[in-house]
Phi, psi and omega in degrees: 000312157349283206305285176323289215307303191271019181264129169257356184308160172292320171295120182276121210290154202313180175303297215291336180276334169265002179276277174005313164267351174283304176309324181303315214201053200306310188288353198261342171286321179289332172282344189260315168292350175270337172287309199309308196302319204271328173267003186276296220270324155322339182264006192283174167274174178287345160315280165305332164322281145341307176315285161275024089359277177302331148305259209327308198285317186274331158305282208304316218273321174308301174328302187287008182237006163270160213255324186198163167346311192301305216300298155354268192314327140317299145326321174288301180298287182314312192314297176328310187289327172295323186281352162292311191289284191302004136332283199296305167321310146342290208299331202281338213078000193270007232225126192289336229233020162254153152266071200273152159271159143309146163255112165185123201290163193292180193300319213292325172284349177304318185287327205247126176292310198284002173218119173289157175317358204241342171286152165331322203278323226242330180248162197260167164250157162296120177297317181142172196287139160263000000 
């Protein structure tokens, strides 16, 4: 189990090996997920990191405040759902707390058939999070 906790390779060792170790040994599991964690965000750009840095702290933080797994797994799934929706608002513009363009196409594309609503040239982007 030793061997897990301290592997840093990129390959995730089977289900059945990290359950084990969580049961065996819940810090040497919390330490081998926080390296997984610290490395998808070191492989991130230098942009996004602080983003997911700041993700990470608040899922640690949603966590640390669950009584058992089931709970983890529940508490995870609402986070999610919230965050899809404020997704789907981003898109929509409806959301305060994006800074959103219109997505609706621009004039120069109106006229032009050979390019659907969907192209680069014809729809604005989302700016970012504020």
């Amino acid at each position: 189990m030793a061997d897990i906790a301290n592997s840093c390779d990129s390959a995730l060792p089977s289900f059945d090996e990290l359950k084990a170790l969580a049961e065996s040994d819940p810090q040497a599991f919390d330490r081998f997920k926080q390296q997984k964690c610290e490395q998808v965000i070191a492989s991130a750009s230098e942009e996004m990191q602080p983003r997911l840095r700041a993700q990470q702290s608040h899922i640690d933080r949603l966590v640390g405040h669950c009584r058992n797994p089931n709970h983890v797994n529940m508490v995870l799934m609402q986070e999610l759902c919230k965050q899809f929706s404020k997704f789907q608002q981003a898109l929509q513009g409806d959301h305060p707390h994006y800074h959103t363009s219109r997505l609706s196409p621009s004039s120069s594309s109106a006229t032009s058939s050979s390019s659907g609503p969907t192209s680069e040239s014809s729809v604005t982007h989302i700016d970012e999070w504020r």
